[in-house]
C-alpha positions, 0 to 999 in steps of 0.5 A: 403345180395345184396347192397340195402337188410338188413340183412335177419338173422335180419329182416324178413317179413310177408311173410316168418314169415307166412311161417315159424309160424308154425315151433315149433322152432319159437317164436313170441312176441309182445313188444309193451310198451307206454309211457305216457307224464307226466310233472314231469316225462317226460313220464311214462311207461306202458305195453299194454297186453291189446292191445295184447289181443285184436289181436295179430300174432296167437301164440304170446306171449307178453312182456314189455320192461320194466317190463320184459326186464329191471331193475325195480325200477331203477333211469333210465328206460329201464336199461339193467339187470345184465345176472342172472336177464335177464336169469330168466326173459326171461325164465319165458316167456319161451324162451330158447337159442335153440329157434328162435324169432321174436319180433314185435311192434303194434305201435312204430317199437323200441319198437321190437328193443329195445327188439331185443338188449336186446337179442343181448347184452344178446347174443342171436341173435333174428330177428325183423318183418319188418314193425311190426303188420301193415305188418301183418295185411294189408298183409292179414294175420290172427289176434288171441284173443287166450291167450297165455301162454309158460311154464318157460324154462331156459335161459343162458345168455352170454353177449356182454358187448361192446355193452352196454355203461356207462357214463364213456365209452362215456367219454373215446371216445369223442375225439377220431378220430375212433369214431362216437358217434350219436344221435338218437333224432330229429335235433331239440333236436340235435341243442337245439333249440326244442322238449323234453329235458332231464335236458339240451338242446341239445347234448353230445360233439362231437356228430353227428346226425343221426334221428331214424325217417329217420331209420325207418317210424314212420307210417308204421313200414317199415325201410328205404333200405340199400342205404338210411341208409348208407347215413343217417349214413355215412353222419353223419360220423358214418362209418362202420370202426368207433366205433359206439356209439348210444344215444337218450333220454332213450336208446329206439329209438338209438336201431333202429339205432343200429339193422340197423347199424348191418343189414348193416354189421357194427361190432362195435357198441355200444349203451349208455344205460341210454342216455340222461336220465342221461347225461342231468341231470349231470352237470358234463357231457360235452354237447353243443348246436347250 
């Protein structure tokens, strides 16, 4: 990749995706999933298989991110499955290892990347559209109501468990000098002083900020260029010789920064899964506030 390009393996177009849908080895899914404020839970999550069938990329699947890529019930959403689960439901959606895939949001661009480090964590290497359906669309390109429907094919999954993070490995690192932990929420959920909280104000200690919002537009679904996001991450002090540690309210939006830390080339980086979903809601759990 040039000084100023993501990834390609990672991120791709709707240029080359047009020029590759047709390949019998490409699948396409959408991951749109939504979350619905709630003043006792703070959202709920829901699917939107609807959204899907009324246009979605011509040969496109759909998933939840939650219903189908994560522990249900469990105390906290959007928990990562053990291998065995993830491996059956994935291949009841009919992706196999020797497939390629490009997953993509309707709205939200972490919904597809969220998607997209489930994948990685499960090792499986999987690419996210750029941009998301909005590139599609305005790209010209054609919309589809067909039903679609894979048939269940097996899956192997063969994990990456440092990419995957618990309360206790955080703990372990919070002091260490070759380790960034970031948070992926706003400044003002940062500093304590404003927006959603998750049981406590503020932030883990000796974390350092890094706003998914300024990884990727909210509007367009577009991520910012290579030069933007190593600034964003290393004026943060998140460099790539680091142990990068990402977080943010639910373990949804730190993925965007996560998938870009990877597409500049970072190597070791890890995501807090249960994010401040847990950590908030401990008392035990070290944070601070400006």
């Amino acid at each position: 990749m040039t000084d100023n390009k993501l990834d390609p393996g990672l991120l791709v177009d709707s240029n080359w995706l047009a020029a590759n849908l047709d390949d019998p080895d490409l699948l396409v899914f959408d991951t749109t999933t939504v979350l619905v404020p709630d003043p006792e839970l703070e959202y709920r999550v829901e699917g939107d298989k609807a959204g899907w069938e009324a246009g979605h990329i011509p040969g496109a699947g759909y998933l939840n991110c939650q219903d189908d890529l994560s522990v249900t019930p469990h105390e906290f959403r959007f928990t990562l499955p053990a291998p065995d689960d993830f491996a059956r439901r994935v291949g009841a959606l009919g992706i196999s290892n020797d497939k390629r895939l490009v997953l993509y949001s309707r709205t939200q661009p972490f919904w597809s990347t969220r998607a997209w480090w489930s994948f990685y964590a499960m090792g499986f290497d999987a690419m996210v559209l750029d941009g998301g359906y909005n590139s599609w669309v305005t790209g010209g390109y054609p919309v589809s109501t067909d039903p679609v429907q894979f048939e269940p094919v097996t899956f192997t999954a063969n994990p990456r468990p440092e990419v995957a993070f618990g309360k206790e490995d955080v703990l372990a690192v919070l002091d260490k000098p070759d380790v960034a932990v970031v948070n992926a929420l706003s400044a003002e959920q940062f500093t304590g002083s404003g927006g959603m909280t998750f049981g406590r104000a503020g932030r883990i200690t000796n974390s350092v900020n890094a706003p998914y919002a300024q990884v990727c537009d909210m509007t367009t679904g577009v991520f910012s260029d290579a030069a933007t996001l190593r600034s964003l991450f290393e004026s943060a002090g998140a460099t790539p010789d680091k142990k990068i540690v990402n977080y943010c309210g639910g373990g949804i939006s730190a993925t965007l920064g996560f998938f870009a830390q990877k597409a500049l080339g970072y190597e070791n980086v890890a995501l807090y899964d249960a994010s401040m979903q847990e950590w908030g809601k401990d008392e035990s759990l070290p944070m601070e506030k400006d």
